[in-house]
N, C-alpha and C positions, 0 to 999 in steps of 0.2 A: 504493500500500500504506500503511496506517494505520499510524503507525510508535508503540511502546509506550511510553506514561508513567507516570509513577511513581505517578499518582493509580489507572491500571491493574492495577498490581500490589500495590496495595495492597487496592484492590478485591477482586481475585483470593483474596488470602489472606485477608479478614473473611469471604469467603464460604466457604473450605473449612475457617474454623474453624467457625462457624456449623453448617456440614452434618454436621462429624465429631460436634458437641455432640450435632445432633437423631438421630445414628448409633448413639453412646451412651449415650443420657438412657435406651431401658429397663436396659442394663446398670446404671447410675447409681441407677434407682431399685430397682433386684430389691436391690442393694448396701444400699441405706438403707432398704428394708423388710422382708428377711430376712436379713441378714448372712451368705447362705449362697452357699459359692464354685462349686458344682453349678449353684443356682437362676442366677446372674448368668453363668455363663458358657453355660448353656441361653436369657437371655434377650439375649446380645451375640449367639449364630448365629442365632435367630429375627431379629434385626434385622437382620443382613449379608443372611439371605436374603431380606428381604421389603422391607426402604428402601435399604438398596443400591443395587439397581439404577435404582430411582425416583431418587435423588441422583447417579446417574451420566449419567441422562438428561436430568436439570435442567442440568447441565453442559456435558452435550453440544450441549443445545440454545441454551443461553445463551451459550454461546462461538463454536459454528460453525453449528448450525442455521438458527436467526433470523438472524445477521447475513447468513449466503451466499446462503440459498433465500429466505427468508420476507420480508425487505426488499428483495430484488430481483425480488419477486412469482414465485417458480415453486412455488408452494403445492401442485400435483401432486406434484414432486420431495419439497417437503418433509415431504407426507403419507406418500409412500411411504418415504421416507428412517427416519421416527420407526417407522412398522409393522415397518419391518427390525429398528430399535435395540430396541425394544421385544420382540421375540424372542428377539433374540439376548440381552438381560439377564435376560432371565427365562426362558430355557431350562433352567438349572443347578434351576428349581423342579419340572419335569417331571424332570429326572434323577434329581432326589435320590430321589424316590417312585414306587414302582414300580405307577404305574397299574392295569395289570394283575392285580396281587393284591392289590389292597383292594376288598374286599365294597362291593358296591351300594350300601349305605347312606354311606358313607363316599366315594363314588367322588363323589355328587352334589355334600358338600360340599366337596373339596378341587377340584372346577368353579368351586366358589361363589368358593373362594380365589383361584385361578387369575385371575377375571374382576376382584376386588377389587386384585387385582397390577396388573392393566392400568389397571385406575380408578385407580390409586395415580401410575401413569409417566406417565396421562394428563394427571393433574390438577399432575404438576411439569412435561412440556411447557407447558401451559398457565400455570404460573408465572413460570417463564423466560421467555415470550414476552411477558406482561406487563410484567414489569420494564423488561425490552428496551427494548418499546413506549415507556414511562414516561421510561427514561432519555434516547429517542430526544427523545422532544417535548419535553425541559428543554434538550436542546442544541440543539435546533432556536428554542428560542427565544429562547437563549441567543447564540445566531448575531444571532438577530435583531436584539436589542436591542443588541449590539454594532456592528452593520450601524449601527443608526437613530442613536447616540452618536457615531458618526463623523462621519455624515452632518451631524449638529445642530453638531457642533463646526466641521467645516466651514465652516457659513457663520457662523461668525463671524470669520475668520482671517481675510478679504479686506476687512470691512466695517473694522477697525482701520487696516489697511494701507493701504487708500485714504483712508480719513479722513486719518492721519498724513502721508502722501504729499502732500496739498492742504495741511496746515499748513505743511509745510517748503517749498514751492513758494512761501506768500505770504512767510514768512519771508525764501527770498534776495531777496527784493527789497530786502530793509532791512537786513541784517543777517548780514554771511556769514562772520565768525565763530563765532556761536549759532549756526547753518546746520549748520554744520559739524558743532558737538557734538550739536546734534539728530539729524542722518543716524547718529552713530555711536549715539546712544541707539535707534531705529529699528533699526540693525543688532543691536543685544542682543536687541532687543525680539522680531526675526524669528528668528529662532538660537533661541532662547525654544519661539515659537511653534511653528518645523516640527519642534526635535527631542528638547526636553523636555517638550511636551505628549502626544507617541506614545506614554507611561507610563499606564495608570487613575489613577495619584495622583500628584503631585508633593508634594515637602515645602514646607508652609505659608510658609518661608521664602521660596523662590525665587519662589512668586505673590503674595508682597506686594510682592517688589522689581519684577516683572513691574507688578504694580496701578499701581507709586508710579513707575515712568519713562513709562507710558502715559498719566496724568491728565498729568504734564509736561509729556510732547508735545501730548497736548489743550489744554494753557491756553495756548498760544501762539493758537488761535482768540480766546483771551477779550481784550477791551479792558478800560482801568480803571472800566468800570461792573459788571464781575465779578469777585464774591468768591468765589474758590475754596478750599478745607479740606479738611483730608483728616489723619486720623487712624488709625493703625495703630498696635493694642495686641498681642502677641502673646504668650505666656506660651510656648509651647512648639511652637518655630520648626521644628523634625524631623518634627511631626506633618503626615501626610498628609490634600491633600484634592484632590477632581478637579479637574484644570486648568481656565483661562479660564470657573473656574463664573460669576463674578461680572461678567466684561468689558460684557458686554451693556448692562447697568444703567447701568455708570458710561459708556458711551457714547450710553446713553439724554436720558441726565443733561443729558451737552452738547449734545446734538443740538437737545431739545425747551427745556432749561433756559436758553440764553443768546439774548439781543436788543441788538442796535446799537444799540435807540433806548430802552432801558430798564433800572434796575438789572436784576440778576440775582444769585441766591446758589447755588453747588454747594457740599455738603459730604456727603462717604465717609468712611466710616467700619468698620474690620474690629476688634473687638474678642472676644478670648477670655477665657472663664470658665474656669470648672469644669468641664469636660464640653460644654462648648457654645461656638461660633463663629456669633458674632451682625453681618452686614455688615449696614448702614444705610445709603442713598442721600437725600437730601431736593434740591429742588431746584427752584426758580422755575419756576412752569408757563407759560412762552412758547410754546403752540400755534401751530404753521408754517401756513400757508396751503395749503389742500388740493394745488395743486401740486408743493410741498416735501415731502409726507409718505410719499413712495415708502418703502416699508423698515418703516413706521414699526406698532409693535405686535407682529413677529417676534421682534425679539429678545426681549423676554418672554418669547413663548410657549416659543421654544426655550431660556430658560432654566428654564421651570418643568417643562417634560415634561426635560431633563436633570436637574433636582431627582429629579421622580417616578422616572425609572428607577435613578438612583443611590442615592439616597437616604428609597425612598420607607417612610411612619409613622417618619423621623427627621428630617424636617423642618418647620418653620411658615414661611407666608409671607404678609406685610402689606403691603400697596398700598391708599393713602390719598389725597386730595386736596382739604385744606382750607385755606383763607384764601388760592389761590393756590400752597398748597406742595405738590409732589407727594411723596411719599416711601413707599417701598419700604423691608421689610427682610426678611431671610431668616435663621431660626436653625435651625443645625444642630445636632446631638446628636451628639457624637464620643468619646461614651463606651460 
């Protein structure tokens, strides 16, 4: 059972004020074009009797119709279900008039009326079940892209933790004090990962301290022919933005960026404006040997299609490579 949210019941009441408005707009208007309290209350019973029941069937079919019969394909049911409602709302129109004693000429048209009543329940059937539809396929792919964001986030959660995992492994061999403090920075790091990323946003804060113990852990790979930097400006540290957007890059950075047998430069960079959160990557282009490059070009991609679905027409994104320097940067618009 679908249990009821508050965006449901909100829903609920924009729509029954909505329907009371289009209920009494001719009352509204007989009001502001004759001031006369005959003509407007002659023009509120022509509306109870004739959209009434058409706004009772919009509802009917919007709340139980469509969701019971018509999404669960028994479109016989559903047909025969609305021909029922449809009678019974518009029965009180046969009542009211007594067929029978209205001369011929008269008799054809209030036939005519009768059939424009049905046209009227048909055509808000048909409303409701569009909405429905409309509202069905935004969640539907609303699912989806929530499905795919998990997915993409996913695989970047394992690619850190192994990395980190091989640092700290050549580390004890030298060093098992720093060992030490690095295991317990890897323990922030994952505590981080599996239970402050389950949020869509975290505050900018907590992903920069996230950013700044992970490049740490990383520079333990680097020897002294690597110059690593890394610069964090943040102006307003509360401000949300999606988790591990940026991991990728700066794990790119080391991956492709450093060589045993050759300088290397890393330098990250997250600086905020006015309105906009500008990360910068640049980094010595040390291409690995086609055996080495398992993995290599995903995390991009899975950064940039997590851009597009989060963030998509409030992003730019720059990937360059000249003089040997590779450099990335991504601005986002967070106003």
């Amino acid at each position: 059972m679908r249990i009821i949210q508050k965006k449901d019941i909100w829903l609920f009441l924009a729509q029954l004020l909505l329907l009371s408005l289009v209920l009494l707009s001719p009352g509204l208007i007989s009001f502001i074009t004759s001031n006369n309290a005959g003509v407007v209350w002659d023009s509120l019973k022509i509306s109870a009797y004739w959209l009434a029941p058409a706004l009772v069937m919009y509802l009917l079919n919007f709340y139980l119709c469509v969701p019971l019969l018509w999404f669960r394909h028994r479109f016989w049911l559903f047909a025969l279900v609305n021909a029922f409602l449809i009678g019974a709302c518009n029965f009180h129109i046969i009542l009211y008039v007594n067929i029978n004693a209205l001369p011929d000429i008269y008799r054809a048209g209030f036939s005519s009326f009768v059939i424009i009543a049905v046209l009227v329940n048909l055509m808000a059937v048909g409303i409701a079940l569009s909405i429905r539809y409309m509202m069905r396929q935004g969640e539907k792919r609303q699912r989806e892209v929530e499905a795919e964001l998990a997915w993409l986030k996913n695989q970047i959660n394992p690619h850190f933790l192994f990395n980190t995992l091989n640092n700290i492994s050549s580390l004890a061999q030298i060093d098992g004090d720093e060992t030490q403090e690095a295991i317990m920075q890897l323990s922030d790091l994952l505590r981080y990962a599996m239970y402050e990323t389950n949020k869509p946003k975290v505050p900018l804060e907590d992903e920069v301290e996230f950013m700044r113990n992970y490049i740490e852990l990383m520079k333990l790979r680097c020897n002294e022919m690597t110059v690593v930097g890394m610069e964090f400006n943040v102006l307003s540290p509360k401000e949300e933005i999606a988790p591990l957007l940026f991991i990728s890059l700066i794990e790119n950075a080391f991956k492709h960026g450093m060589d045993s047998n050759a300088p290397a430069h890393i330098n990250i960079k997250l600086i905020q404006t006015e309105g906009k959160l500008i990360f910068t990557c640049d980094n010595t282009n040390n291409p690995k040997p086609t055996k080495d490059r398992s993995g290599s070009g995903i995390g991009l991609e899975n950064t940039r299609r997590r851009l597009e679905l989060l963030y998509h027409g409030h992003y730019r994104w720059e990937q360059t490579l000249e003089n040997n320097i590779y450099h990335v940067s991504i601005t986002l618009q967070t106003d």
